[in-house]
Structure formats: structure tokens, C-alpha cells
C-alpha positions in Angstrom: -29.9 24.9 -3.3 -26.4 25.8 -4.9 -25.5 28.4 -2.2 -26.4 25.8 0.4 -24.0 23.8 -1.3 -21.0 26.0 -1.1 -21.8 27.3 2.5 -21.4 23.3 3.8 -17.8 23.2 2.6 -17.1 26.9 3.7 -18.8 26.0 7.1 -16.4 22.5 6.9 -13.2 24.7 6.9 -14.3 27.3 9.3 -14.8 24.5 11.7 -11.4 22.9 11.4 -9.9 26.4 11.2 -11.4 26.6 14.7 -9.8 23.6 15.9 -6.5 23.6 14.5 -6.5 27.9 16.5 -7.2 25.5 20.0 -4.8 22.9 19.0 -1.8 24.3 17.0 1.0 22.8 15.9 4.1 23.2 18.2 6.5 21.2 15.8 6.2 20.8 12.2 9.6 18.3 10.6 9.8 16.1 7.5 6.1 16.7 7.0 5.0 15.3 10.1 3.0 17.8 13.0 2.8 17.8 16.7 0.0 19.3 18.0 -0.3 20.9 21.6 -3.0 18.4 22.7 -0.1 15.8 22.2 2.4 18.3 24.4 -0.5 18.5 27.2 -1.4 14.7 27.4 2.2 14.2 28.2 2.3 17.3 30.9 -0.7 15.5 32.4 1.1 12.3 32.8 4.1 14.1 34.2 1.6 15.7 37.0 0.3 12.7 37.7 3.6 10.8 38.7 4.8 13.8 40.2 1.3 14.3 42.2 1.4 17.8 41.7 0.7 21.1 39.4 4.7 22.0 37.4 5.4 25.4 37.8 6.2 27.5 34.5 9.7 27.0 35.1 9.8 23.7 34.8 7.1 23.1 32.4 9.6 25.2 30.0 12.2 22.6 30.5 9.7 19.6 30.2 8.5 21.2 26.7 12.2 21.3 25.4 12.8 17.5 26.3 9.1 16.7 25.0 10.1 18.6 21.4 13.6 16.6 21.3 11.7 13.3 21.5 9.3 14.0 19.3 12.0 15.2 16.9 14.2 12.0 17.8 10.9 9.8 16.8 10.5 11.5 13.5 13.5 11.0 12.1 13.6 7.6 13.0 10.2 6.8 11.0 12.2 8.8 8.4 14.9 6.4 8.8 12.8 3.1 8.4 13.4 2.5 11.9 10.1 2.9 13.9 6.9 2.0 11.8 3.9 4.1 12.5 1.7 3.4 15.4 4.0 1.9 17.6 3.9 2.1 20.8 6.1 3.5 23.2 8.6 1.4 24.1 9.2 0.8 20.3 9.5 4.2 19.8 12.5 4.5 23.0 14.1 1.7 21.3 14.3 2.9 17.7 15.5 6.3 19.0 18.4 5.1 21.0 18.9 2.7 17.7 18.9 6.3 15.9 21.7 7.6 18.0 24.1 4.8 17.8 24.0 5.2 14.2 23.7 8.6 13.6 26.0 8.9 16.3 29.8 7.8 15.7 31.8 6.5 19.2 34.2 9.3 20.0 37.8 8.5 20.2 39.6 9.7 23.2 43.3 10.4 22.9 46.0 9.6 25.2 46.3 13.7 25.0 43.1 14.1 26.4 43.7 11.8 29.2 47.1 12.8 30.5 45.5 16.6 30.5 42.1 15.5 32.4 44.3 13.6 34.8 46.4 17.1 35.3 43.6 19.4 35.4 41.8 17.6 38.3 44.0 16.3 40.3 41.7 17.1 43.1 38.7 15.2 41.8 40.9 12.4 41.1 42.2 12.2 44.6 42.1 9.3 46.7 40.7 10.5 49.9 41.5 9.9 53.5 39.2 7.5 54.9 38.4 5.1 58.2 36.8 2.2 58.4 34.5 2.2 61.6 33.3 -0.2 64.2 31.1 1.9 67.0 29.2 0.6 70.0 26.2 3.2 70.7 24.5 2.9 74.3 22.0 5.6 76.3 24.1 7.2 79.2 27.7 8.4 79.8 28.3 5.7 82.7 27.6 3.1 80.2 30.0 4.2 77.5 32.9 4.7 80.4 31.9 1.0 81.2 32.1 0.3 77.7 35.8 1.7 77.4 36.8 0.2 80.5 36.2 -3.4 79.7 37.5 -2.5 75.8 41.0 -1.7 78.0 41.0 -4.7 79.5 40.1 -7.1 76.8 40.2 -4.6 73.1 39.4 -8.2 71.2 36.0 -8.3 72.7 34.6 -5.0 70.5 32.7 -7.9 68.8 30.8 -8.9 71.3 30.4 -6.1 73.8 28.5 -4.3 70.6 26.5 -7.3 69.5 25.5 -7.8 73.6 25.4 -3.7 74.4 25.1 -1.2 71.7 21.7 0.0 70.7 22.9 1.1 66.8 21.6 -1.1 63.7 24.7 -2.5 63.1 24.9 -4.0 67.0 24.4 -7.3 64.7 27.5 -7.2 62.6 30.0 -6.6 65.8 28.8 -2.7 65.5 30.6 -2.3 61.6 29.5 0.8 60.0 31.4 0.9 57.1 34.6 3.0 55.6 33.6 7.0 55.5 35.6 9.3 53.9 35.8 13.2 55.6 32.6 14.6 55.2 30.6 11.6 55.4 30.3 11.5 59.0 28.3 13.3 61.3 31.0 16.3 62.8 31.3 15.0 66.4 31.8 11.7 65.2 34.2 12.4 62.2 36.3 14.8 64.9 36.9 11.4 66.9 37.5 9.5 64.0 39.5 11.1 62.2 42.3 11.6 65.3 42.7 7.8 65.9 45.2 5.5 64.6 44.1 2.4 63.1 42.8 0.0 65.6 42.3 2.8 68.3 39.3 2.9 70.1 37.8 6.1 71.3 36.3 7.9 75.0 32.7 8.6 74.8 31.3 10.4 71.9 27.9 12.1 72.5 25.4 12.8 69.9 21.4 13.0 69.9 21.4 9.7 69.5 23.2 9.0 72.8 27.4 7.8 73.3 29.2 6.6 71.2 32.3 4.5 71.2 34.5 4.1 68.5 36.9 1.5 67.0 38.9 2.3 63.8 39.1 -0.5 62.0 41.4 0.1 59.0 42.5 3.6 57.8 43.3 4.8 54.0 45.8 7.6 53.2 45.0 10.3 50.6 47.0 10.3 47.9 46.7 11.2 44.5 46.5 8.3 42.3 49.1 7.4 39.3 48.0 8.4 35.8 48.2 4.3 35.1 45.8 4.0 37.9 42.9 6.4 36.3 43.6 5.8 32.5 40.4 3.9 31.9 38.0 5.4 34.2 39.2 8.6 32.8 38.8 7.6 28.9 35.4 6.0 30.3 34.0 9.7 31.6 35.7 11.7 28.6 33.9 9.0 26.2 30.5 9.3 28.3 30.7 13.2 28.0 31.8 13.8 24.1 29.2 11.0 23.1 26.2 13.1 24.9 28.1 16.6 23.4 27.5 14.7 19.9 24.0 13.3 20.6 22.6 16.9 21.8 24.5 18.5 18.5 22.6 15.8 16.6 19.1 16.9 18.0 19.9 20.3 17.4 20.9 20.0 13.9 17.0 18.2 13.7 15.0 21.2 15.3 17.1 23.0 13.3 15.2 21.9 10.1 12.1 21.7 12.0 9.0 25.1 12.7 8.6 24.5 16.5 6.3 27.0 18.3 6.9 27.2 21.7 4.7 30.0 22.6 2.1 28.1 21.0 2.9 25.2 23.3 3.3 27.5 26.6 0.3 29.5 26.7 -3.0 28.8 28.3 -5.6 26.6 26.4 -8.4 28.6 25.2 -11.8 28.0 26.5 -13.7 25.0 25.0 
């Protein structure tokens, strides 16, 4: 009877030994685990949304995000900011709680601005653009009937588009919008681009028939004024060193913490 007695307990821990080999723990911070099963319930959520296997490539990636919330929701139960148990959009709100006051707001200087501004121009640019009307119709005689009565009478563009064109703006007078180079499909953007502001263009074909254009408005480029940027600029430099800070911030946690990605990566062993 005695050496039944010790061979339940010894049986006990050989059991959960087992277990814990076809679960391990993947992170281990401030006493708290994460066990793969946790890692694969939220890979086969991912699947399921996506409709479709992830590649190891990807699944890499999804592990590293999965491990920096988990790490995120850890130290915020730390913190006295998420109580145990809840649920999961408690847990997205205490983090992001976490991070605005672990966090400080960066300070942008007017340093920083002024050398943004300078180093890209280019990005900063206002481009060239037009503003476009277009009346769109199936054959080459219509479109030269088009331009012909446009000669006569150009103020009736309105109407010969809402009466004529086949396009989906035919109901708003044939107004597409304002495009900047690039936007536009290349035959159109070559006619475009070449007339002044309140020309109207010759037939224009593309696959989806001929097209006849009428530039409504046109924009210069020009680089804009460092006045002009200031706050958009301090706005993106703000934006940028505040996610720098956050991902220092969740390094500095899986710093402290035993993560085990192989653990997490490799297949599942049979059940």
C-alpha cells in the first residue's frame, strides 16, 4: 500500500510533465506564463479572418506582435490597470492606458522642423494638378460631334455630359475630380496635363471608348513655405518619435521577460 502511495503522486507529475512538453511556455514575465496553446488559439483566429493557412513568414511576424501584447497586458495587471479575467477589449484599453503613461509626449523642436522641412522638400511639394470634367461616348464620330457643338456653345459641357456621356459622373456635368500626375490613366493624363485651364480637349481614346476633356481649374507646383508645413510637420515628427518611444518601451519589457520562440514556432507534437 505505501509504494502505491508514492507512485500516485510520481504518476501525478509525470503526467503534467507531459503536458507542460506539448504546451510550453513561450513567455515567462513578472511571474506570469504564456503558453503555446494561447499563441495557437490566436493563429487560428487570424486564419479564420484571413480564410487561409499563414505561411512561416508571416506566422514569424504574427508571433512577435502576439508576444508584445501579451507583454503589454502583463505589465498593465502589474500596474493595477487591467484586473484579471477581463476580457478583451479591457485588456486594448488598459494597454493603450499603459502607454500614455509609461509613455511621455515627445517635444518637437523648431530645429527639428526647419531640418524636416529642408530635407524633403520633395515630399513636401505641392504638386501640379487639374481639375477634370470629361464627357465619355462609344465611337470617334460621336466625340468629334461632341467637340463640335462644345465650339460652338463651350458653356453647354454641363449638359451635353449629363444628356451624352456614358461615364459615372455623366450625373454631376461629367466632374471627375482634381488628379495630380500620376493619378490618371497615361492617355488621359497626356491630354490633361497639355491644356490650359478651361480648355477642352479632341477625342481621347481608351478601352473604355472617347473621351473628351474639360480642365476645370489647374494648380501649380510649388514648394510650400516653412509657415505653411509647420504643424503638419511637428504633427508627423510627434507621430513617429512617440511610436520610436512606445516600441523602446516594449523592448525594455521582453527584455526582462524568458520568451521562447522556437518553442512557439515549431510543430505541435502529436496528441
Amino acid at each position: 500500500m505505501r509504494r502505491a502511495s508514492f507512485a500516485v503522486p510520481l504518476l501525478a507529475a509525470a503526467l503534467l510533465a507531459a503536458c507542460h512538453d506539448k504546451d510550453p511556455v513561450i513567455l515567462k514575465l513578472e511571474g506570469e506564463t504564456v503558453r503555446r496553446n494561447e499563441f495557437e488559439r490566436h493563429m487560428a483566429a487570424v486564419e479564420t479572418r484571413g480564410l487561409g493557412p499563414i505561411d512561416p513568414a508571416a506566422r514569424r511576424g504574427l508571433l512577435e506582435a502576439f508576444l508584445e501584447q501579451r507583454a503589454l497586458a502583463i505589465e498593465a495587471r502589474r500596474r493595477g490597470l487591467l484586473v484579471p479575467g477581463a476580457g478583451e477589449e479591457d485588456e486594448q484599453r488598459a494597454v493603450l492606458r499603459l502607454l500614455a503613461e509609461a509613455v511621455p509626449p515627445p517635444t518637437v523642436s523648431e530645429a527639428e522642423i526647419a531640418a524636416y522641412h529642408e530635407a524633403h522638400a520633395a515630399e513636401i511639394a505641392v504638386k501640379e494638378a487639374v481639375s477634370l470634367r470629361q464627357i465619355l461616348v462609344g465611337t470617334l464620330n460621336e466625340a468629334r460631334d461632341v467637340k463640335r457643338r462644345l465650339a460652338r456653345d463651350p458653356k453647354a459641357f454641363d449638359t451635353v455630359a449629363r444628356t451624352r456621356s456614358k461615364g459615372p459622373e455623366a450625373a454631376a456635368g461629367g466632374y471627375m475630380g482634381t488628379f495630380e500626375r500620376g493619378q490618371l490613366p497615361t492617355e488621359l493624363e497626356g491630354a490633361a496635363f497639355a491644356l490650359p485651364e478651361g480648355g477642352t480637349s479632341g477625342p481621347v481614346e481608351t478601352t473604355l471608348g472617347y473621351h473628351v476633356l474639360r480642365v476645370e481649374s489647374r494648380r501649380a507646383a510649388r514648394e510650400p513655405s516653412l509657415e505653411e508645413t509647420r504643424e503638419r510637420i511637428r504633427d508627423l515628427l510627434v507621430r513617429e518619435q512617440r511610436a520610436e518611444a512606445e516600441r523602446a518601451f516594449v523592448a525594455g519589457l521582453l527584455a526582462r521577460a524568458r520568451v521562447n520562440h522556437e518553442a512557439a514556432l515549431r510543430p505541435s507534437p502529436p496528441s
